[in-house]
C-alpha positions as CSV (number, residue, x, y, z in Angstrom):
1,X,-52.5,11.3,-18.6
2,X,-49.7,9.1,-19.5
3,X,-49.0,11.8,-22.5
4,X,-49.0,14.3,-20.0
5,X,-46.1,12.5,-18.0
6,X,-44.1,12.3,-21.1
7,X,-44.5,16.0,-22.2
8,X,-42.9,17.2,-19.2
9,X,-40.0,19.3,-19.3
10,X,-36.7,17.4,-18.9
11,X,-34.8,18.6,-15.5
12,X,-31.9,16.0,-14.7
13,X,-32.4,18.0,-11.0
14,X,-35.6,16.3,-10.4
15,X,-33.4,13.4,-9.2
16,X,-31.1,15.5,-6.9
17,X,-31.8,14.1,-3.2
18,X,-32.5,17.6,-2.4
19,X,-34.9,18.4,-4.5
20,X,-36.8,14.7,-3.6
21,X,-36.7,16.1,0.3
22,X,-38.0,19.1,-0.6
23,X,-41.0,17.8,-2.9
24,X,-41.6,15.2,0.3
25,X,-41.3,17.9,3.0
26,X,-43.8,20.3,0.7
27,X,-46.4,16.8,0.3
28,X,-45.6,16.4,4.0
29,X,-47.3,19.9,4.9
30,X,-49.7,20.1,2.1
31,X,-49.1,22.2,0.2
32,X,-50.3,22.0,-3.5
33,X,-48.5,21.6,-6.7
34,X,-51.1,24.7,-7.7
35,X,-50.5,26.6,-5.3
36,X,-46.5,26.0,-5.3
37,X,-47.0,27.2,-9.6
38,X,-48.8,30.4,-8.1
39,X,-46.0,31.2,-5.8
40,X,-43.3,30.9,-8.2
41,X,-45.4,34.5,-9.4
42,X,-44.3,36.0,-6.3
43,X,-40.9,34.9,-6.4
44,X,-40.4,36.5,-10.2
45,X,-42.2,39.5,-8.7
46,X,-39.9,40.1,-6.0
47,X,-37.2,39.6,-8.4
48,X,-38.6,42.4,-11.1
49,X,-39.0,45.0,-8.1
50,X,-35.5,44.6,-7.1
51,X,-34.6,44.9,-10.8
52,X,-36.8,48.0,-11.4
53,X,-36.0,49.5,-8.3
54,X,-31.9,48.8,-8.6
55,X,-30.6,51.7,-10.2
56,X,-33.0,54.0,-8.0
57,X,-30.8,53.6,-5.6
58,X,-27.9,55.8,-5.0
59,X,-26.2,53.7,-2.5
60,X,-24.0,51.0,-4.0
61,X,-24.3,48.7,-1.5
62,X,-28.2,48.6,-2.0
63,X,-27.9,48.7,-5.4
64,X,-25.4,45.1,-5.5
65,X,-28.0,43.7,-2.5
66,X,-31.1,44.5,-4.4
67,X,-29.2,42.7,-7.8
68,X,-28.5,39.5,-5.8
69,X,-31.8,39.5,-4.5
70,X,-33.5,39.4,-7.9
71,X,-30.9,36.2,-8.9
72,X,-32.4,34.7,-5.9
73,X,-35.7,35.6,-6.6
74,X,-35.1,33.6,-10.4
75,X,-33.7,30.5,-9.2
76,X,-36.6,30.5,-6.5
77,X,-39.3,30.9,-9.5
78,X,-37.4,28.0,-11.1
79,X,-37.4,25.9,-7.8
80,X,-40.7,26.4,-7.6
81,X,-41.5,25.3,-11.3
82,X,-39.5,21.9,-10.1
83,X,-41.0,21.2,-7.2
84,X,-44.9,21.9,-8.5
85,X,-44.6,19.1,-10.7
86,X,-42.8,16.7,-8.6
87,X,-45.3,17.2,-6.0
88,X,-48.0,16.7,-8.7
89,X,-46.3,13.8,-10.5
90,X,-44.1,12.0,-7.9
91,X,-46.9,13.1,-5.2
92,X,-50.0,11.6,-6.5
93,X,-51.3,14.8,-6.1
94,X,-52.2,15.7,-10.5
95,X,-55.7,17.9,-11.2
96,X,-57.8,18.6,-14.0
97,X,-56.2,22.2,-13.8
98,X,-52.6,21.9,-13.3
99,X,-52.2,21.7,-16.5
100,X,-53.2,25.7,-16.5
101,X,-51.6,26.5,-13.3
102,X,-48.1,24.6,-14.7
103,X,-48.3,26.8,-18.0
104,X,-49.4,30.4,-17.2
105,X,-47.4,31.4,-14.3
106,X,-44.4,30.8,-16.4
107,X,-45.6,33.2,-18.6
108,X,-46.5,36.0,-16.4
109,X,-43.2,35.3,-14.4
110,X,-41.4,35.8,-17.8
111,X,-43.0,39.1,-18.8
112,X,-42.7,39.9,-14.6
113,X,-38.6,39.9,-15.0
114,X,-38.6,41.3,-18.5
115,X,-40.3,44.2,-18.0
116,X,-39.1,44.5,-14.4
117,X,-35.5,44.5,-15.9
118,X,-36.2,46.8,-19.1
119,X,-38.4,49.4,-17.4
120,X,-35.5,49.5,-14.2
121,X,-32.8,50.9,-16.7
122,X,-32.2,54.7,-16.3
123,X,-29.2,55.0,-18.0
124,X,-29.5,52.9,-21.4
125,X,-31.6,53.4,-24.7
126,X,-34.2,50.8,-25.4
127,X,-34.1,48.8,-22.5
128,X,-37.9,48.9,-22.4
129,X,-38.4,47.4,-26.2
130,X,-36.1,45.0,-25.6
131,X,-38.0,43.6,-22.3
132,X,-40.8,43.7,-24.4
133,X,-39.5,41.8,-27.6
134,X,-38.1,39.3,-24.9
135,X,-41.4,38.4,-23.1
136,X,-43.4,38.6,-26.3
137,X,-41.3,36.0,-27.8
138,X,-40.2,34.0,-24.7
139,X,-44.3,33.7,-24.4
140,X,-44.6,32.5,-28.7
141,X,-41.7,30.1,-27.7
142,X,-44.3,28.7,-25.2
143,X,-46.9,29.0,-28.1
144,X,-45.3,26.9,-30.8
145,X,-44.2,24.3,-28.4
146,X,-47.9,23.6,-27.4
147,X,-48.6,24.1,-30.7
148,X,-46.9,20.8,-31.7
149,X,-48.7,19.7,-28.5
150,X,-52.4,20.4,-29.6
151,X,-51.2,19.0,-33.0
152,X,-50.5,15.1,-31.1
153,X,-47.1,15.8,-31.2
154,X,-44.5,15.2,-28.1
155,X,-43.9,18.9,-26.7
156,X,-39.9,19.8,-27.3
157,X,-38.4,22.2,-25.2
158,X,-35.6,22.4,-27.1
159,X,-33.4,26.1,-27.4
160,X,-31.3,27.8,-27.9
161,X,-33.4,30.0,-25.1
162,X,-35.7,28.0,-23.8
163,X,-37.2,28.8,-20.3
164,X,-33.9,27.3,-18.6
165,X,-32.0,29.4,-20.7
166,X,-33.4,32.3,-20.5
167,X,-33.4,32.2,-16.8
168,X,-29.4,31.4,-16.1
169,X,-28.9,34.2,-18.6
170,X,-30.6,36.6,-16.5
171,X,-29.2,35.2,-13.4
172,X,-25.7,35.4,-14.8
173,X,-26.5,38.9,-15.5
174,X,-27.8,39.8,-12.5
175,X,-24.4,38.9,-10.3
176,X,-22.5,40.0,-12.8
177,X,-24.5,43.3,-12.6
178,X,-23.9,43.1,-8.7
179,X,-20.6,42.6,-9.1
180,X,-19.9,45.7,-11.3
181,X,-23.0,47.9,-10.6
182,X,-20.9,50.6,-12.7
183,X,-22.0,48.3,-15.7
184,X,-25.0,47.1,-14.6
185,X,-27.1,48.6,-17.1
186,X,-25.1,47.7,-19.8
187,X,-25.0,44.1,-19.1
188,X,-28.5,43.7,-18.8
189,X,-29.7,45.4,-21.8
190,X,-27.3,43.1,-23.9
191,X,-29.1,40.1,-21.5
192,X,-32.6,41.6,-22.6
193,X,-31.2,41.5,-26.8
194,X,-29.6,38.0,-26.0
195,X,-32.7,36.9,-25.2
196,X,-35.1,38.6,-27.6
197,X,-33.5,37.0,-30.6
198,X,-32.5,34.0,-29.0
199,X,-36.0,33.0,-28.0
200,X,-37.2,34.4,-31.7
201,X,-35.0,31.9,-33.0
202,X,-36.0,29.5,-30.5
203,X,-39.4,30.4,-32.0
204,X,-39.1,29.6,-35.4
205,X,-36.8,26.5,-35.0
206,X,-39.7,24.9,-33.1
207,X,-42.1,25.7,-35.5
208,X,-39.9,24.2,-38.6
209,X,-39.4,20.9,-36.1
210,X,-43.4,20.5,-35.4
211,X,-43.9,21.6,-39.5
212,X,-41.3,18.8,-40.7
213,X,-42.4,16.1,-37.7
214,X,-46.2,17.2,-39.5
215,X,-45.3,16.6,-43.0
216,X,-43.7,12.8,-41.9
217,X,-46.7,11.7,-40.0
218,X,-48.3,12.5,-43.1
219,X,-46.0,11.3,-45.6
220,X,-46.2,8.1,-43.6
């Protein structure tokens, strides 16, 4: 259990008084750290709609509103991905699953915004590949870092696009998007590229890391 503790994800917010409140007020109602990891789903769902539906829309107006909801929806996923383990951790309130409910969500809120960005683009060539070379490797990032985990190794969540990354990348693009809708599209393919290769190098620089700490426990 105590492994468990150390593997988790460092967040320097977890020590904001807001986010204590919040994890006190969520105990306070009961609410579960599970069921907080399920409903970061819905808040990356409501994000990929907006994004799939954005450039749909013929007014502007709707088209910017529908942008700044899916940035909301992102940081909401990634409150929620706080909060589940403070509740769990700082709550008292760990399971024999949440180790499952912490680690899949993520994943299908990943693929969720990918796709949801990629398969939203009307006006742009490949947006669709590029959501799905970001999920598939934002999903093998997850891989090789539990990798090293099943291994007896400390889990890194280093980057350059880890899940924190990837996330203000996408949220940056997203207001910028609303900002300039006229280069919306643009903006978020290069966001879907950005991601794709920085999460395949993310990818194989934490595979050489768990190789080389593998080959000093051994040496040793």
């Amino acid at each position: 259990m105590e492994k468990d503790i150390h593997d988790r994800r460092p967040v320097k917010t977890r020590d904001a008084q807001w986010a204590v409140s919040a994890a006190a007020f969520l105990r306070h109602k009961g609410c579960t750290p599970n069921g907080i990891s399920l409903f970061s789903i819905v808040c990356a769902a409501i994000s990929a709609l907006c994004f799939l539906c954005a450039w749909h829309l013929d007014n502007s107006l709707l088209q910017r509103g529908a942008l700044l909801v899916a940035a909301v929806g992102i940081q909401g996923r990634l409150i929620c991905n706080l909060l589940d383990g403070m509740v769990a951790v700082e709550g008292g309130m760990r399971s024999p699953a949440g180790a499952v409910f912490n680690e899949l969500p993520d994943r299908l809120s990943d693929t969720l915004l990918f796709l949801g960005a990629g398969y939203g683009l009307t006006q742009v060539a490949y947006g669709v590949e590029l959501a799905w070379a970001a999920a598939f490797f934002a999903i093998f990032t997850a891989y090789v870092r539990l990798l090293g985990g099943t291994c007896g190794l400390a889990q890194r969540f280093t980057g350059p696009m880890a899940k924190q990354h990837r996330m203000a990348l996408l949220t940056g693009a997203a207001v910028l998007a609303a900002v300039v809708p006229q280069w919306g599209e643009p903006i978020l393919l290069a966001t879907l590229a950005i991601i794709a290769a920085g999460s395949a190098l993310t990818a194989l620089l934490r595979t050489r890391d768990v190789l080389a700490r593998l080959r000093q426990g051994e040496a040793g």
